[in-house]
FIVO-755171 format. One record per atom (N, C-alpha, C, O): x, y, z. Coordinates in steps of 0.2 Angstrom, whole numbers, padded with zeros to 4 digits, always signed. Layout:
BEGIN
XYZ
...
//
This chain:
BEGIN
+0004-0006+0000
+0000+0000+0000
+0004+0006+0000
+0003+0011-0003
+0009+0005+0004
+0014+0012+0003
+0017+0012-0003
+0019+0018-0006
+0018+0006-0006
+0021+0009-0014
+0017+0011-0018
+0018+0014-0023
+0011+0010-0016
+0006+0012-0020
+0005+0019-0020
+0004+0022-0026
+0006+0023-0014
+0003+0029-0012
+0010+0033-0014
+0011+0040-0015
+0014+0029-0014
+0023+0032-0016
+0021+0037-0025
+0020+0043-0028
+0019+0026-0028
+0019+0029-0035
+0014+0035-0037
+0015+0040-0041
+0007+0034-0032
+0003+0042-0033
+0006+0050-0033
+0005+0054-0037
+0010+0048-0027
+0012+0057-0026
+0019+0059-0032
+0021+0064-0035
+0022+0052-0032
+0027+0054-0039
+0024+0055-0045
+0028+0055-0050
+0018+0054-0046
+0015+0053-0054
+0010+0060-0054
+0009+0063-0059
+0009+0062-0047
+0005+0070-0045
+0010+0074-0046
+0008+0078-0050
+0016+0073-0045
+0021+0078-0044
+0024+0079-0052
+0026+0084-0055
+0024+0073-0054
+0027+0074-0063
+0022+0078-0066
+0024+0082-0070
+0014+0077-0064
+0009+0081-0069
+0008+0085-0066
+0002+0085-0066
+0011+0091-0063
+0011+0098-0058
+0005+0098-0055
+0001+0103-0054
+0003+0092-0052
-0005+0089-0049
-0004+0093-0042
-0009+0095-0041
+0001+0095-0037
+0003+0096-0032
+0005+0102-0030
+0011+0103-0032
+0003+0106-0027
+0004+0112-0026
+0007+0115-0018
+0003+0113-0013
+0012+0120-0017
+0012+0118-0009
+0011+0128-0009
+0014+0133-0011
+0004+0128-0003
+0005+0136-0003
+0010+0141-0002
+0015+0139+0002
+0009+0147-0005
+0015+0150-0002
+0014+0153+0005
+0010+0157+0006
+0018+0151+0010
+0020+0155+0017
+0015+0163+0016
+0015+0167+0012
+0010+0163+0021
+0007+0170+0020
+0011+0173+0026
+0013+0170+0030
+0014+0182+0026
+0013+0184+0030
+0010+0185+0036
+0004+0184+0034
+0010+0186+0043
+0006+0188+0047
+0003+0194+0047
+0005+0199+0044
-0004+0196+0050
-0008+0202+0049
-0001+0206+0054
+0001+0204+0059
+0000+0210+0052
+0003+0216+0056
-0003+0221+0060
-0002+0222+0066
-0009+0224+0055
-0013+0231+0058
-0019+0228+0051
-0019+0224+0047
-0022+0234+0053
-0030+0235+0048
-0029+0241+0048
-0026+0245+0051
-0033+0243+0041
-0034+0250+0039
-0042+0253+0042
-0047+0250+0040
-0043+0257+0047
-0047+0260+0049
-0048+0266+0046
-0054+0266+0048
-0047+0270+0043
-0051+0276+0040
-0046+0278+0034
-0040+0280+0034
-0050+0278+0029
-0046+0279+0022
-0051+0286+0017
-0057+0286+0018
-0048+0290+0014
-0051+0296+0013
-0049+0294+0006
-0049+0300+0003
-0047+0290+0001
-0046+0292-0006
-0042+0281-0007
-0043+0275-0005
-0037+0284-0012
-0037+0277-0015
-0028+0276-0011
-0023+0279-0010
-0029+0270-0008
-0021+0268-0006
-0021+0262-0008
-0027+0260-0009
-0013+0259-0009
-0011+0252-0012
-0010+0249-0008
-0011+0251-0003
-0006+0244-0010
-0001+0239-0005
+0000+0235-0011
-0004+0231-0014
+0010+0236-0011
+0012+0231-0015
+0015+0224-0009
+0016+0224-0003
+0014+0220-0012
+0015+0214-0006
+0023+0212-0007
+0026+0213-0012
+0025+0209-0004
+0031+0206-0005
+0034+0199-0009
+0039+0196-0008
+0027+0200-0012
+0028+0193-0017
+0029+0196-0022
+0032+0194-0027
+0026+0202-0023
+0026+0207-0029
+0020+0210-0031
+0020+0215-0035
+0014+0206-0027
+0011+0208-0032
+0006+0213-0029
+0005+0212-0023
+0003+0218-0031
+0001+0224-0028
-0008+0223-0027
-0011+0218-0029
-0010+0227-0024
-0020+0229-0023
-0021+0236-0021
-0017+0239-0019
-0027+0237-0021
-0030+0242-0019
-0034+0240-0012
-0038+0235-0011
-0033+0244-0008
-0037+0243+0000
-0043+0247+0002
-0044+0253+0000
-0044+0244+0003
-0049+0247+0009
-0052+0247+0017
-0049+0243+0021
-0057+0250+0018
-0056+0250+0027
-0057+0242+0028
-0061+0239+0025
-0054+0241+0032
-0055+0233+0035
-0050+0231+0032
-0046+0228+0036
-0046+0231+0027
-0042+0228+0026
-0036+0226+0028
-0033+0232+0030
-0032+0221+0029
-0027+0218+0034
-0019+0221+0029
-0019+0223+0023
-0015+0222+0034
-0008+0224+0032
-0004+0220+0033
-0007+0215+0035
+0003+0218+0032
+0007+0213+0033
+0013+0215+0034
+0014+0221+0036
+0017+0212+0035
+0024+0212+0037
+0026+0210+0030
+0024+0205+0027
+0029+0216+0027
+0033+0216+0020
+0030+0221+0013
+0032+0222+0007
+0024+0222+0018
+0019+0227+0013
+0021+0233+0012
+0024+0235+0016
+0021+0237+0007
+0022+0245+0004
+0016+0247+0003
+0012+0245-0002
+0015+0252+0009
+0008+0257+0006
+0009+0264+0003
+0014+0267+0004
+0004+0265-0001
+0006+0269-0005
+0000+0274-0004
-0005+0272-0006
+0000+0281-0002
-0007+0284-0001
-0005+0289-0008
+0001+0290-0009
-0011+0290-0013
-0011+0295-0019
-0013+0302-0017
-0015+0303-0011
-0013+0308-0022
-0015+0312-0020
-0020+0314-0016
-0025+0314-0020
-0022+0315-0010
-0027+0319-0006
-0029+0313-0003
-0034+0314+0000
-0026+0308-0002
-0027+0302+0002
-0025+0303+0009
-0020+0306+0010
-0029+0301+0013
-0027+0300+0021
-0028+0293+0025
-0033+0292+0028
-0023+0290+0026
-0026+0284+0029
-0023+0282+0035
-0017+0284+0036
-0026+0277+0041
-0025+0276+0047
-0023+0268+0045
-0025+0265+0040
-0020+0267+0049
-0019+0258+0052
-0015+0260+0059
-0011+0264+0061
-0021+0253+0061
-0021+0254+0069
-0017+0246+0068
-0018+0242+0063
-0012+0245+0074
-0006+0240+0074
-0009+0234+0077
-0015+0235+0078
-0008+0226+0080
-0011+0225+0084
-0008+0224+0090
-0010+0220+0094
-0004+0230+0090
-0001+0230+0099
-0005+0238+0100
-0002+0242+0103
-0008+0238+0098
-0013+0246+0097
-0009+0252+0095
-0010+0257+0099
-0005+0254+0091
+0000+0258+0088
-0004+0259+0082
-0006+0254+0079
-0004+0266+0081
-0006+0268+0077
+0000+0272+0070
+0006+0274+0070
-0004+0272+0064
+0001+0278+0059
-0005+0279+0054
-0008+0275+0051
-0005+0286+0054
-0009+0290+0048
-0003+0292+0044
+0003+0295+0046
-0006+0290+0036
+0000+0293+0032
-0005+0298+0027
-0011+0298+0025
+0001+0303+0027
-0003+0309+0022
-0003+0307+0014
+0000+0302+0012
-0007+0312+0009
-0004+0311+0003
+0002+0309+0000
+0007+0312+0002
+0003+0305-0004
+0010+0305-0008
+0014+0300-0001
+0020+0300-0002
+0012+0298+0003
+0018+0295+0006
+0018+0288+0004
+0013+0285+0001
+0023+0284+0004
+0025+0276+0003
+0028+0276+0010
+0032+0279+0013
+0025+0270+0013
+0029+0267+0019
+0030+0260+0017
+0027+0257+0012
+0034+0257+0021
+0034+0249+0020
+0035+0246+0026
+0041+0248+0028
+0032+0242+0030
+0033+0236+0037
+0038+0232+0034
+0038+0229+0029
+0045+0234+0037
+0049+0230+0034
+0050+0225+0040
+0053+0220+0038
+0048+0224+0044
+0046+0221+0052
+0043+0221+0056
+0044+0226+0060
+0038+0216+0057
+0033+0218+0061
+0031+0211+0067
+0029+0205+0065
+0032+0212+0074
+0035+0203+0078
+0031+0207+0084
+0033+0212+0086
+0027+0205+0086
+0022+0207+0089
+0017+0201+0093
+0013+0198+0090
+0019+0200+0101
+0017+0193+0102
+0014+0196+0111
+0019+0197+0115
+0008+0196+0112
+0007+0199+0120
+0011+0193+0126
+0013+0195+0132
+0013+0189+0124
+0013+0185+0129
+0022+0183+0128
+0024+0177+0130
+0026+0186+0125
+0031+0186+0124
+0037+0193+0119
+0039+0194+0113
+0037+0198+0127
+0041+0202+0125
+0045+0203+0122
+0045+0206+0116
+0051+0200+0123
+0057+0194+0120
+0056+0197+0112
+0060+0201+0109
+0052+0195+0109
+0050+0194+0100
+0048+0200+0097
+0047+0200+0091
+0047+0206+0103
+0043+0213+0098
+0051+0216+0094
+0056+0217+0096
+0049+0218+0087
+0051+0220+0084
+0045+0223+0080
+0040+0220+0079
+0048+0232+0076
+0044+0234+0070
+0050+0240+0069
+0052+0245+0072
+0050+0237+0064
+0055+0241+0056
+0049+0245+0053
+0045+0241+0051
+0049+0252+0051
+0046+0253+0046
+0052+0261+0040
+0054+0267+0040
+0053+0256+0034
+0054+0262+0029
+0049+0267+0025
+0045+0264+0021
+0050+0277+0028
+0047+0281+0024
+0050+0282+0019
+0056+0283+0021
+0050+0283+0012
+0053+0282+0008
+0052+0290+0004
+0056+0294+0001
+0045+0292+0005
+0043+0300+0005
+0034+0299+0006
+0029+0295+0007
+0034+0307+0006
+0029+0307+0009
+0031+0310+0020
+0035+0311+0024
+0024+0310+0020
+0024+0310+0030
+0019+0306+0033
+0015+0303+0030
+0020+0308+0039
+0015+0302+0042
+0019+0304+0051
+0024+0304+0055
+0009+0304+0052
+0008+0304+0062
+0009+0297+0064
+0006+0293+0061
+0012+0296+0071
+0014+0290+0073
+0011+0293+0079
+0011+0299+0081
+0009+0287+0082
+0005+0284+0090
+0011+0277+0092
+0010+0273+0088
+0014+0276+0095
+0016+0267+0097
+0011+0265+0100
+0006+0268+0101
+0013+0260+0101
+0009+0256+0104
+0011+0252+0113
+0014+0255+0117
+0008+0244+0112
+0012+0241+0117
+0021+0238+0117
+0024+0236+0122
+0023+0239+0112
+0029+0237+0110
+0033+0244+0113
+0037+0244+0117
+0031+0248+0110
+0035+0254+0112
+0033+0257+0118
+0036+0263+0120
+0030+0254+0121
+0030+0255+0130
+0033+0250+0132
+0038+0253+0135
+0033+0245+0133
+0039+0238+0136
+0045+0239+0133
+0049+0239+0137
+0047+0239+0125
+0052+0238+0121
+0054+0244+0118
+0055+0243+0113
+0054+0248+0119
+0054+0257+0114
+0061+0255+0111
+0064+0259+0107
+0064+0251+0113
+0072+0251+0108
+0070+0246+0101
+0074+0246+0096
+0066+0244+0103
+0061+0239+0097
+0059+0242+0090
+0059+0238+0085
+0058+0248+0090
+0052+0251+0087
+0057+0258+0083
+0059+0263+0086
+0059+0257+0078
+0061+0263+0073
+0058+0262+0065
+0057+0258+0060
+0057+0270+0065
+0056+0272+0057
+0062+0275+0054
+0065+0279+0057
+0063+0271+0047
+0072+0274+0043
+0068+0279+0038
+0062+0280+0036
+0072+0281+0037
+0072+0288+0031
+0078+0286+0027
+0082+0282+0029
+0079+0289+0021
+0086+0289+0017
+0089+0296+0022
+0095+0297+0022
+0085+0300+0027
+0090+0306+0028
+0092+0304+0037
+0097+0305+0039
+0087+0301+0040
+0090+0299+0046
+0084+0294+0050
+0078+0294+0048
+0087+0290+0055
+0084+0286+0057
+0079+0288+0063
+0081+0293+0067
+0071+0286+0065
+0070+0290+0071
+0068+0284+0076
+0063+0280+0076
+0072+0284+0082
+0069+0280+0088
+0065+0284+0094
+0064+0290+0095
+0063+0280+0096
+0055+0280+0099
+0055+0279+0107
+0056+0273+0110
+0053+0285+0110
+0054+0282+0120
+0045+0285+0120
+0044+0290+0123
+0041+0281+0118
+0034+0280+0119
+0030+0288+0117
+0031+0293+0120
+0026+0287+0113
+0031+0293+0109
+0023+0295+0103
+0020+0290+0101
+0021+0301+0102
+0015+0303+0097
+0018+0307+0094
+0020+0312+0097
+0021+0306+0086
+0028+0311+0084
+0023+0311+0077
+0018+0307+0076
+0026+0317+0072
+0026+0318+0067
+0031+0317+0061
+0036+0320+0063
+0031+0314+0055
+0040+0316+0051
+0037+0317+0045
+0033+0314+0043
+0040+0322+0041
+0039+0324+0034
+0046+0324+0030
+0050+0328+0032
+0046+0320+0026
+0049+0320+0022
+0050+0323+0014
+0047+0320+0009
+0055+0329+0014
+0052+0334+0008
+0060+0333+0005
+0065+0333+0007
+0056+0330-0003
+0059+0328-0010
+0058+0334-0014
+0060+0332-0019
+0056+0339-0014
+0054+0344-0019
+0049+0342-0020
+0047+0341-0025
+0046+0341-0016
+0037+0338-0015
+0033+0341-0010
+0027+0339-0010
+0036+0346-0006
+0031+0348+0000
+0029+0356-0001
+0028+0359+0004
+0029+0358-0008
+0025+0363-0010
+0019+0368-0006
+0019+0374-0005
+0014+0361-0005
+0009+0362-0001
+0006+0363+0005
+0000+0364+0008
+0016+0362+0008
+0016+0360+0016
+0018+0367+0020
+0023+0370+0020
+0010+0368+0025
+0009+0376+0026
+0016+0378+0032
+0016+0373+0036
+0020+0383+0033
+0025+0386+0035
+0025+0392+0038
+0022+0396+0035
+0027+0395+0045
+0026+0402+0047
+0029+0407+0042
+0027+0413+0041
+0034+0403+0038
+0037+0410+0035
+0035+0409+0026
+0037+0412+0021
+0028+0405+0028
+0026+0405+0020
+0027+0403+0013
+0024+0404+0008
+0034+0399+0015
+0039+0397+0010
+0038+0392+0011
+0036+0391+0017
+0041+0385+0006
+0039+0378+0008
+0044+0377+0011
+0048+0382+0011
+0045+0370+0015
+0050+0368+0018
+0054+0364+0015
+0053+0360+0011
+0061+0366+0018
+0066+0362+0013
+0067+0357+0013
+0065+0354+0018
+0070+0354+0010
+0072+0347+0008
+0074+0343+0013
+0077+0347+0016
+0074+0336+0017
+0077+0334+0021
+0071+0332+0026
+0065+0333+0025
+0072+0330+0030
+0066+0326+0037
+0064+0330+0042
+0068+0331+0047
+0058+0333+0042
+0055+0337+0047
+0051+0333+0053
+0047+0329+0051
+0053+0335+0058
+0050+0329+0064
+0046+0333+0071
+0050+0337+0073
+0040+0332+0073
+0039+0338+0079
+0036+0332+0084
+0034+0327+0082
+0036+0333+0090
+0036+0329+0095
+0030+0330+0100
+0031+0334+0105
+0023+0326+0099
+0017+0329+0106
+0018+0326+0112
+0016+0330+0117
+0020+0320+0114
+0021+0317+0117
+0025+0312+0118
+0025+0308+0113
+0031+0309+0124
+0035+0306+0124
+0041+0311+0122
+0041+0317+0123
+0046+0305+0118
+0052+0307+0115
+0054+0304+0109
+0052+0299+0109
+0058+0305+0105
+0061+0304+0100
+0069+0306+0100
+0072+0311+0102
+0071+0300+0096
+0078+0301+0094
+0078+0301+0084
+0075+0298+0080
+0083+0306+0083
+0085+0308+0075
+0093+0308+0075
+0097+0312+0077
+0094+0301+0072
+0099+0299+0069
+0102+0297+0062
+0099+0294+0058
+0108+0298+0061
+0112+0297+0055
+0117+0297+0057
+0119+0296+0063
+0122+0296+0050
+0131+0296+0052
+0132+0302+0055
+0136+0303+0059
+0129+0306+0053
+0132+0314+0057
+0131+0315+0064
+0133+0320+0067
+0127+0311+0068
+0127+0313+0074
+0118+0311+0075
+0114+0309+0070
+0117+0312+0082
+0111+0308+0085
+0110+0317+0091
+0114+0320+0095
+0102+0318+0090
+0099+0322+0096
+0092+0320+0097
+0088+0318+0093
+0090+0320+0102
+0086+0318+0107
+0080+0326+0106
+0082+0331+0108
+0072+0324+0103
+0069+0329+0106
+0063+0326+0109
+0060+0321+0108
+0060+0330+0114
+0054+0330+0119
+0047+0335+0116
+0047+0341+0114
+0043+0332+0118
+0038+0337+0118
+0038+0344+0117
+0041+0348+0120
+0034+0344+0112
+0031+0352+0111
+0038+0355+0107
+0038+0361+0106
+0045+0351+0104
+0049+0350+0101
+0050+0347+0094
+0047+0343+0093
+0056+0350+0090
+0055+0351+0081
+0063+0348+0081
+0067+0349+0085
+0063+0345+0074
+0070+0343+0073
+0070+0345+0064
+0065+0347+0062
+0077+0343+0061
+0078+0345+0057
+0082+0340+0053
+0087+0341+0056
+0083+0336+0048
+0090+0335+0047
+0090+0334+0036
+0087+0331+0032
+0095+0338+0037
+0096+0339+0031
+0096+0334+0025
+0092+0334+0020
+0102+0330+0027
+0102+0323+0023
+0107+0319+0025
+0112+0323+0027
+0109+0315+0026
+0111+0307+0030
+0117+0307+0031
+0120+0302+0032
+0121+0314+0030
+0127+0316+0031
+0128+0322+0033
+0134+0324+0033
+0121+0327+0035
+0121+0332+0041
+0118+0329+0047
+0113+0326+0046
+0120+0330+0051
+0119+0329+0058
+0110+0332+0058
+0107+0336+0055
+0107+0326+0064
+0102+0331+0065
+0102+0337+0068
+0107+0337+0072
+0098+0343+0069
+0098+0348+0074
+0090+0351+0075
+0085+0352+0071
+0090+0351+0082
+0082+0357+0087
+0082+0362+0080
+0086+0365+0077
+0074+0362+0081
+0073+0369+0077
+0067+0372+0081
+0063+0370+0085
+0069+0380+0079
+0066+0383+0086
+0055+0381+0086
+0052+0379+0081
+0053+0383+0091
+0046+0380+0088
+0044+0386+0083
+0043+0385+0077
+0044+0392+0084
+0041+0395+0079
+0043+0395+0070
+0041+0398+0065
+0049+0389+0072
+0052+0387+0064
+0048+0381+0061
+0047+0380+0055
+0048+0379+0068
+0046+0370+0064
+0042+0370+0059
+0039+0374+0056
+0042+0363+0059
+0036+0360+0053
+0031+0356+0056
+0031+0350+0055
+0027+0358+0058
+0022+0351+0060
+0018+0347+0055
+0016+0350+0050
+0018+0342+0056
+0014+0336+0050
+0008+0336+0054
+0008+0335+0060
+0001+0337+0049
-0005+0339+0051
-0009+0334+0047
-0009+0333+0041
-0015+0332+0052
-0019+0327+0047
-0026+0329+0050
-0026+0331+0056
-0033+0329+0045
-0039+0329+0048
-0042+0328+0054
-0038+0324+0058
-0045+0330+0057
-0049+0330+0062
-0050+0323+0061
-0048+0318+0065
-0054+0322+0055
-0060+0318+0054
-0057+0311+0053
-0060+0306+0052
-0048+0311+0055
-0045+0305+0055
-0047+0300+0061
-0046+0293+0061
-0049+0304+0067
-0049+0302+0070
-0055+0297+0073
-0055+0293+0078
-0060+0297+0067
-0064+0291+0066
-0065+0286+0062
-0062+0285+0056
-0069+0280+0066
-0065+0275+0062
-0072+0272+0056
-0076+0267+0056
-0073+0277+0052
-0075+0277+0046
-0072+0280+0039
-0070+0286+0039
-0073+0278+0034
-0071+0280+0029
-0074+0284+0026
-0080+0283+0026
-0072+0291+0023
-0073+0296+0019
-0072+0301+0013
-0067+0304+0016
-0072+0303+0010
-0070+0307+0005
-0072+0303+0000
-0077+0301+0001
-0068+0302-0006
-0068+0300-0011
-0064+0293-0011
-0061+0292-0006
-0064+0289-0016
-0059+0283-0018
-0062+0276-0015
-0068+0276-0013
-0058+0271-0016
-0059+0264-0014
-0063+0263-0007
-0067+0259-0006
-0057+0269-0002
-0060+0268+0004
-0066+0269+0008
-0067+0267+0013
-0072+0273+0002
-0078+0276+0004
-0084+0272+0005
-0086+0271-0001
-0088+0270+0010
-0093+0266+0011
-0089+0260+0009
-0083+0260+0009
-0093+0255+0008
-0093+0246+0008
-0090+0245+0005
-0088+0239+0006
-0086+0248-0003
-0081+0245-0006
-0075+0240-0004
-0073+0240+0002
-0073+0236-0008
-0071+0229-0005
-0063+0230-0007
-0063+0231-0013
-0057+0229-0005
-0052+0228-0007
-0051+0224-0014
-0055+0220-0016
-0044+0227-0021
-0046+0221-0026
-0040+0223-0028
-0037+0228-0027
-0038+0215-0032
-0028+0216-0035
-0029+0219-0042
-0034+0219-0045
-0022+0220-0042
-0020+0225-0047
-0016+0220-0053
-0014+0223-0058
//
């Protein structure tokens, strides 16, 4: 009987009869409020369009489009709203209530901004928990921070002095702390506090408040349904691209 059951699976396997799934990622978060159309390329390659409810992954790139606003809530309860035009990607996401030991979360801004909330990782673990930039890395001591990342892209992004802001990672601090680093050097800011850093071989530096940059999202982020326009609005269903 076993040679028999041998010759079945080699004779499945010759006719491409047998298929083994591929490894899914784990959910990392859910998209709670979406205002316009965002993606997620997956790490197999292959991309979609989301919508509210939809799950996130460990390896995912979101992409929000113009005038898009979207939340995803973590499942260590950490939040991140990304503004238009941002790409982030979960480069790691290890998140287990019942063993600290295993939290990890990597996330790459590549452009664009986006408000962060931590969660339970970054209260037990806060050495756990960094977002990288190309211009500087930002760590996290339990922490509701801001970061804008300006490519010749932040036109739109309102200023005291009315001029756009310049090139390089704008970061402002409402609670907790953050660190901004690069090769050039590492500084430490606290609430009600602005940082600066040019590009990944200027140091960061404090910028005074009346300079800073703050990154600014909706009111209306703060509920958890979808609105405006796009994919995200009412019942629409997640679909690949």
């Amino acid at each position: 009987m076993r040679a028999g059951m041998m010759r079945m699976l080699v004779a499945g396997v010759a006719a491409g009869c047998f298929c083994i799934p591929a490894a899914q990622a784990a959910t990392a978060g859910q998209i709670t409020h979406l205002s316009g159309t965002l993606s997620a390329k997956k790490a197999d390659g292959s991309s979609k369009l989301l919508s509210v409810k939809s799950d996130v992954a460990e390896g995912d790139t979101l992409t929000t489009e113009a005038e898009t606003y979207a939340r995803v809530k973590f499942a260590d309860g950490g939040e991140v709203v990304l503004r238009p035009g941002t790409q982030l990607k979960i480069e790691s996401y290890a998140y287990n209530a019942a063993r600290p030991e295993s939290d990890n979360i990597v996330m790459s801004m590549f452009k664009g901004g986006l408000r962060a909330v931590t969660g339970l990782i970054g209260k037990r673990n806060r050495e756990k928990v960094t977002f990288a930039t190309e211009t500087a890395t930002i760590g996290i001591r339990g922490t509701h921070f801001g970061a804008l990342l300006c490519q010749n892209d932040c036109g739109g992004v309102p200023t005291t002095g009315g001029t756009p802001p310049a090139n390089g990672l704008h970061v402002d601090v409402t609670t907790g702390s953050i660190t901004m680093s690069n090769a050039a050097g590492t500084i430490q800011l606290n609430p009600g506090q602005f940082g600066y850093a040019a590009s990944s071989n200027t140091a960061p530096v404090p910028v005074p408040p009346q300079q800073g940059v703050q990154v600014t999202v909706p009111s209306s982020i703060s509920k958890d349904k979808a609105g405006g326009r796009g994919i995200g609005k009412g019942g629409d269903s997640e679909c690949k691209m």
